[in-house]
C-alpha positions, 0 to 999 in steps of 0.5 A: 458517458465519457468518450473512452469506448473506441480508445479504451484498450485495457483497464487497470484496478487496485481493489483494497478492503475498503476502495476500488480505484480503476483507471481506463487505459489507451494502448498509449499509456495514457489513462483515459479516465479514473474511477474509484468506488467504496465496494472494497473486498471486505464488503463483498462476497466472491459472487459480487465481484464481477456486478460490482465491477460492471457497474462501474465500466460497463458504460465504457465497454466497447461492443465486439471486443474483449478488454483485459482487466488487471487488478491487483490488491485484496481481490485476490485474497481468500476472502475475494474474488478468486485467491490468487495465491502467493509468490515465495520470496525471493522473487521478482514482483509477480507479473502477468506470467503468474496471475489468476485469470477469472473466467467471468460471465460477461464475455467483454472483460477478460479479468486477470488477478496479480497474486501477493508476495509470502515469505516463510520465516519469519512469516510474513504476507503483503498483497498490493504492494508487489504491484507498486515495487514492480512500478518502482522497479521498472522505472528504477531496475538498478536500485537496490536497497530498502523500499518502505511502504507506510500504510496500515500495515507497513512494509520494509522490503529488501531489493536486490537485483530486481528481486523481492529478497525479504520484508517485515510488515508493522501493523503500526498505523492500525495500532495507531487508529485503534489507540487514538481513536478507541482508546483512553488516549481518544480523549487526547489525541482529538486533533486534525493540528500537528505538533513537528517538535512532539512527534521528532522527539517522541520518535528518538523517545521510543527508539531510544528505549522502546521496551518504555512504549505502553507507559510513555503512550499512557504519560500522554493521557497523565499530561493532558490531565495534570499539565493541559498538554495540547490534543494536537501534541498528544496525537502526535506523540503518539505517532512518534512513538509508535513510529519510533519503536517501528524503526528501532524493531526495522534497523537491520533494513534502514541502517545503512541502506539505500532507502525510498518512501512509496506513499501518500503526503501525510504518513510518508511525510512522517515516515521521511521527517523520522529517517531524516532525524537519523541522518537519511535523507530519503526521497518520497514516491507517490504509491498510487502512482506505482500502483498504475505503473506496477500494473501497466507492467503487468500488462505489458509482460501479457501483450509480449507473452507468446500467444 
């Protein structure tokens, strides 16, 4: 055990569908501890929620005292702890004024859900990334602009006097799990290398015409039979174009505008080689780092609320 018990003064949690990520915090700010865990919420049921989180803090927990908690992410959804329902755009990042509090069982946590953002037409959702524009947003409450969050379901998310003004999600790194892992292009795209050329010009390939997408991603499979084209290329021009048909259909939101990437080394580093290659340069941020500064606003907002 970690000795956090008599500094630990709130907790923060991002639980997604398949990680739980926990920072123990000091009324400094400081995290006292990180925790992360693979219970994510598409393998739980509403009832296994708060066992699953005990086991993980408990240890931690101090005796005579009630610790808030704030979560943000998939817990809230309908298929998780408690639905924590959606905030309509256009609004500010949701904050502790409109999170679901859960009434648990053990008295030492006192659990608050941070609800998602929804937007009516065209239809559109995200829960998890409010928290890191909130982040974003509290160490930046000048910006206006377009902040893009790359991830399994990218979003394009227009900022505008600290508001959340619209977004477009694209589903595209799922589409490109579901291609090069399960597909016939598995057989090409078998690679942990990257080729920078392949993806820059897939990227101009698929912004160029994207309407050609299905059949530049199965000329992919036709080189590597007849040409030997290498695995590692074809992986990458398979994000190239999937990439690229994702910012010929979110122009309206990149061209022009006043851009920043939130998002790991990896997918950001592609996202921000492709904006690059249209004339953006485009500064990256850390999401898990917004996602604690997201949720430490959150909290803040509870302690400065009138008791």
């Amino acid at each position: 055990m970690i000795q956090t018990t008599e500094q630990l003064t709130w907790i923060a949690a991002d639980w997604g569908t398949s990680n739980l990520r926990i920072w123990l915090m000091a009324d400094t700010g400081d995290v006292l501890h990180r925790i992360s865990a693979d219970c994510g919420m598409g393998s739980l049921t509403p009832d296994q929620f708060e066992p699953e989180l005990m086991k993980l803090i408990a240890e931690h927990l101090p005796n005579g005292r009630t610790v808030p908690v704030f979560i943000c992410g998939m817990a809230g959804a309908k298929q998780g702890w408690a639905e924590a329902p959606y905030t309509a755009v256009p609004s500010e990042p949701p904050n502790a004024t409109t999170a679901t509090r859960i009434k648990t069982k053990d008295s030492r946590i006192d659990v608050y859900i941070l609800p998602g953002m929804k937007q009516k037409a065209p239809a559109d959702v995200m829960r998890g990334e409010e928290t890191q524009i909130a982040g974003f947003l509290a160490a930046n409450p000048k910006f206006d602009g377009v902040i893009c969050l790359p991830g399994t379901h990218t979003k394009w998310v227009h900022i505008s006097a600290r508001e959340v003004v619209s977004f477009r999600t694209f589903m595209t790194g799922e589409l490109f799990a579901l291609i090069a892992d399960q597909s016939v292009l598995r057989h090409s795209t078998a690679s942990s290398d990257w080729d920078a050329k392949a993806f820059a010009a897939a990227v101009e390939d698929a912004m160029s015409n994207p309407a050609t997408l299905a059949s530049k991603l199965f000329s992919i499979r036709a080189e590597a039979l007849l040409h030997g084209q290498s695995n590692a290329v074809g992986r990458a021009k398979v994000s190239g174009l999937l990439i690229g048909a994702e910012l010929a259909g979110a122009r309206p939101y990149w061209l022009g505008q006043n851009i920043v990437i939130l998002g790991e080394d990896g997918l950001s580093s592609a996202y921000q080689a492709a904006l690059s290659a249209q004339g953006l340069p485009v500064p990256t941020v850390p999401s898990e780092t917004m996602t604690l500064a997201g949720l430490c606003a959150a909290y803040l907002a509870l302690e400065s609320k009138p008791q």
